[in-house]
C-alpha positions as CSV (number, residue, x, y, z in Angstrom):
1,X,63.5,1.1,-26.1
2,X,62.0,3.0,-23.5
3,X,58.6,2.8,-25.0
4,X,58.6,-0.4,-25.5
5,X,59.4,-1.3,-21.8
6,X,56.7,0.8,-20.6
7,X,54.1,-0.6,-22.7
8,X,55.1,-4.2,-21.3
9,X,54.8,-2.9,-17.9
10,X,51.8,-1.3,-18.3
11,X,50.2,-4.1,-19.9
12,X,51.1,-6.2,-17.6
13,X,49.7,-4.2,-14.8
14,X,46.3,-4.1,-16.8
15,X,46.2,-7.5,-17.3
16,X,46.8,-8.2,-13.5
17,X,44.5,-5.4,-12.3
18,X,41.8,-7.1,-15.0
19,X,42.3,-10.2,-13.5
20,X,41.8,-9.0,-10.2
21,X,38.5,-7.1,-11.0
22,X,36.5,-10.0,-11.5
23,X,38.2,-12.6,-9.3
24,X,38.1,-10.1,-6.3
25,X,35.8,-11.0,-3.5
26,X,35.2,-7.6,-1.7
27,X,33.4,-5.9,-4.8
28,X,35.0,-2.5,-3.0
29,X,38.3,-3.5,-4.2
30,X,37.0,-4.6,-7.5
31,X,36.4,-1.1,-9.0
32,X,39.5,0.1,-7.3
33,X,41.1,-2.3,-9.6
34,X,39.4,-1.2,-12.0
35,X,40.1,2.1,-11.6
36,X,43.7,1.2,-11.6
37,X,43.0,-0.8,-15.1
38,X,41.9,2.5,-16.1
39,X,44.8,4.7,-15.6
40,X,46.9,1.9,-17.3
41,X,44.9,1.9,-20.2
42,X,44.9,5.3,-20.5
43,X,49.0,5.5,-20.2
44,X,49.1,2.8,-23.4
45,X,46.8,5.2,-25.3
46,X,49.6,7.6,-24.8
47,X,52.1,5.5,-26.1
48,X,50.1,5.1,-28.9
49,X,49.7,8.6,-30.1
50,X,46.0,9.1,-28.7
51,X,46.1,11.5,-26.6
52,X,42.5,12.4,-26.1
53,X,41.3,9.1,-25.6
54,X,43.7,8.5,-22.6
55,X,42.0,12.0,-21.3
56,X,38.5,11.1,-22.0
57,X,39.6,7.8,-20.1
58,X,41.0,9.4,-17.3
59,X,37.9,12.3,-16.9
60,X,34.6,10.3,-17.9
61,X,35.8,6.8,-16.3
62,X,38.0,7.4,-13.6
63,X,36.6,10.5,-12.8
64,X,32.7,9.6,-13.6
65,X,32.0,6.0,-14.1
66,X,34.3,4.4,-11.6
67,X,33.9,7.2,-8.6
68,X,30.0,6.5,-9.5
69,X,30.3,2.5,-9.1
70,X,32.8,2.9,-5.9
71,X,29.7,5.0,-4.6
72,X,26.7,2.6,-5.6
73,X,28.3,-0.7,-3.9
74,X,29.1,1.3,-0.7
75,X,26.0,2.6,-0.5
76,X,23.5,-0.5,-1.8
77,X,22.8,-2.8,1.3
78,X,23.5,-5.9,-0.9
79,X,23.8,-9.8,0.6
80,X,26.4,-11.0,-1.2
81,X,26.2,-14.6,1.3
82,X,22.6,-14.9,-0.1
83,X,23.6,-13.8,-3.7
84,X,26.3,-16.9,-3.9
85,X,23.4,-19.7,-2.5
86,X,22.4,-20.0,-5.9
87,X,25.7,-20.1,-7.6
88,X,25.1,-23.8,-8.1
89,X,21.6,-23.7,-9.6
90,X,22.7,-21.0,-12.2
91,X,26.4,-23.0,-12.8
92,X,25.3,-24.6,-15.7
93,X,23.3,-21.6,-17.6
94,X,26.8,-19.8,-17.1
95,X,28.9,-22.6,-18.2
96,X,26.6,-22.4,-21.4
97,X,27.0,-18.8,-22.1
98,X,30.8,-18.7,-21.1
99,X,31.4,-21.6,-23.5
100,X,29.1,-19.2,-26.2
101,X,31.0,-16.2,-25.7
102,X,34.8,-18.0,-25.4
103,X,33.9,-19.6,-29.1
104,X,32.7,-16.5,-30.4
105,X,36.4,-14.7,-29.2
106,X,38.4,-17.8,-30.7
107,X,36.0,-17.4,-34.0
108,X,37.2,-13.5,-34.5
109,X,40.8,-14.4,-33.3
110,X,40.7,-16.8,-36.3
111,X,39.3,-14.5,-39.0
112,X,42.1,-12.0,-38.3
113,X,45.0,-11.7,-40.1
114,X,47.6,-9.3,-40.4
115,X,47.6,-6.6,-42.7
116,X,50.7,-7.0,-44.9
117,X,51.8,-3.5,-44.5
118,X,51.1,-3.0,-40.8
119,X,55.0,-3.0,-40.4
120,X,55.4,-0.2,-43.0
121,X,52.4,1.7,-42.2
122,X,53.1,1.7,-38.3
123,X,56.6,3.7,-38.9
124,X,54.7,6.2,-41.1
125,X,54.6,9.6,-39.6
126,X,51.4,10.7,-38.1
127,X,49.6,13.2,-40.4
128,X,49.9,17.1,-39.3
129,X,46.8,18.4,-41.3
130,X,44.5,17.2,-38.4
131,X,44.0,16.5,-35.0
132,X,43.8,13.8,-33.2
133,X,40.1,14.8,-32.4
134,X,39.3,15.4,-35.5
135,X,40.2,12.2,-37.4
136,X,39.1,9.8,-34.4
137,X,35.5,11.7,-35.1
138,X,35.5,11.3,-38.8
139,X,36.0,7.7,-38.3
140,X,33.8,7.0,-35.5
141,X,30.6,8.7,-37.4
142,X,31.3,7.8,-40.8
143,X,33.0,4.0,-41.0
144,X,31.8,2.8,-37.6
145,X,28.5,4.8,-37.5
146,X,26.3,1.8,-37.1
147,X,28.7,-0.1,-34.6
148,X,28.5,2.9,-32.9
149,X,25.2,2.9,-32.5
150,X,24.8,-0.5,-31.8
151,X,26.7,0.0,-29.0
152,X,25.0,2.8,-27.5
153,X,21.8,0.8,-27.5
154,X,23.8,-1.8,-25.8
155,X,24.5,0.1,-23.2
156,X,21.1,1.6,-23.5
157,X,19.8,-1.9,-22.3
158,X,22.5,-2.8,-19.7
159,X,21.2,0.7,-17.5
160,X,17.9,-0.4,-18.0
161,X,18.2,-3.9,-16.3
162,X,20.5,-2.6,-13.3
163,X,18.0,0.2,-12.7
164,X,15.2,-2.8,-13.1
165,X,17.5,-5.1,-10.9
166,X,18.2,-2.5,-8.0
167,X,14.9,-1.4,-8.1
168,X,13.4,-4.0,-6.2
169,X,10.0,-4.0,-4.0
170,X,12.0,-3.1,0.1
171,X,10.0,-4.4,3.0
172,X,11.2,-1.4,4.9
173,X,10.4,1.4,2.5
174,X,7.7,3.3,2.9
175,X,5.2,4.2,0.6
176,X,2.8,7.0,0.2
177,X,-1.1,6.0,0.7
178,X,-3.2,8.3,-0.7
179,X,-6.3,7.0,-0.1
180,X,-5.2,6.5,4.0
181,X,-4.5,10.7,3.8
182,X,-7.7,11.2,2.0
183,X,-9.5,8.8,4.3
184,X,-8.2,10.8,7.5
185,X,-9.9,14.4,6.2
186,X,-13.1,12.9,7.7
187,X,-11.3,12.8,11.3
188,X,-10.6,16.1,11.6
189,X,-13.3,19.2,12.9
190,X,-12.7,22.0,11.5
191,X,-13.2,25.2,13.6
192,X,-13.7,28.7,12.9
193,X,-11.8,30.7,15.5
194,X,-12.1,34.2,16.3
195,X,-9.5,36.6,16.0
196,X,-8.1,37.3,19.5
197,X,-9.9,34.3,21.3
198,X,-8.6,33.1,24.4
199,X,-7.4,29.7,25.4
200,X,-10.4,29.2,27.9
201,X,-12.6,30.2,24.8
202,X,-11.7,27.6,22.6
203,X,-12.0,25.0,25.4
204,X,-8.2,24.0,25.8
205,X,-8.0,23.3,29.4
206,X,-4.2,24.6,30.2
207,X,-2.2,22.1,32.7
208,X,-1.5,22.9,36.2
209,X,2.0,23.4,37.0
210,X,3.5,20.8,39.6
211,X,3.6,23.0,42.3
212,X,-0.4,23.5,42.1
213,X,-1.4,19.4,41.7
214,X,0.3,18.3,44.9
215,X,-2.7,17.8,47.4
216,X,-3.0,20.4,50.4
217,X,-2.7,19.7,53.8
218,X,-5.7,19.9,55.9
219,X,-5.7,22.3,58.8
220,X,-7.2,21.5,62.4
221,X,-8.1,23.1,65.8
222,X,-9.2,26.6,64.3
223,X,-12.7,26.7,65.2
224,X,-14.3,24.5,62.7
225,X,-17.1,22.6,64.7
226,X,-14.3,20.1,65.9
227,X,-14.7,20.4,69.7
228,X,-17.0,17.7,70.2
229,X,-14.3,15.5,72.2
230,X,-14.1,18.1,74.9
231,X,-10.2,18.7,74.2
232,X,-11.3,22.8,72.8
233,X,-11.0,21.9,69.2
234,X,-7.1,20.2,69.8
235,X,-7.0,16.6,68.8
């Protein structure tokens, strides 16, 4: 009984939080929703039995993935005001590949049935001979090992395109010129100078200090040929 209500609730708190991920307008708050979709998903893994998949959810995506997208949106200077002025231009494309993609889900909804002893075979005991580990890696490499693999070259091509996105020619980066540094070599006098060589030597002129630039006063009346107004030298 208890089960059972906590895999409503939880369920219903991922569906909520997965609902709020991608209707969300401060993408901040999306992968905190996200993150909370995550911990959910990871507590109904428990309920199942899988224990290491609720801790590989919890480590590598809450711990990894979403800390690692929380970082990236902060960080990337993005317009989202310019991104939305060409919703309506690209509204139709993404009607067409919405449409695509809800007719493929109602095409596998449709092909799958029930196995007739699903009741039976989920109140079988879980088998003690090996772990959890162990028979979720014998089926992943052996029954799905092409799925599997499909999907890591999925994802292989989804990095590639946000690093090819994000990577995007900046007006206000700067770039190293080469040719500009090599170009300046020819600018420059090189000088062999002596060991021990004085300032005066090299011909750096040293700057006067403030107290030697301010102009000196002129001194009269001591002799110096001005007596020719008859006053004795005094004017």
């Amino acid at each position: 009984m208890i089960a059972g209500l906590a895999f409503y609730a939880f369920s219903a708190v991922l569906i909520a939080s997965a609902v709020m991920v991608v209707t969300s307008r401060n993408p901040v708050h999306s992968v905190l929703y996200l993150i909370l979709a995550f911990f959910n998903a990871a507590a109904l893994f428990l309920i199942a039995g899988a224990e290491f998949l609720a801790m590989i959810l919890v480590i590598v995506y809450v711990g990894a993935v979403a800390v690692l997208f929380l970082f990236v949106v902060m960080m990337l200077d993005i317009d989202f005001a310019r991104l939305r002025e060409g919703f309506q231009r690209y509204a139709p494309i993404g009607a067409v590949i919405g449409g695509i993609l809800f007719l493929e889900l109602v095409f596998v909804l449709g092909a799958w049935q029930s196995s007739g002893q699903a009741g039976s075979l989920r109140l079988n005991p879980v088998p003690t001979d090996v772990h959890n580990t162990a028979a979720i890696g014998r089926v992943l490499y052996t029954d799905y090992v092409f799925l599997f693999q499909a999907a890591g070259l999925i994802l292989l091509v989804a990095m590639i395109g946000a690093i090819v996105l994000t990577h995007r020619d900046r007006a206000r980066s700067r770039r190293q010129d080469i040719d500009v540094q090599v170009a300046r070599r020819t600018q420059l006098d090189m000088a062999s100078v002596p060991v021990g060589a004085s300032i005066g030597e090299l011909g750096i002129l040293r700057p006067l200090p403030p107290e030697e630039k301010k102009p000196k006063s002129i001194a009269h009346g001591h002799g110096h040929g001005h007596d020719d107004h008859g006053h004795g030298g005094h004017h």
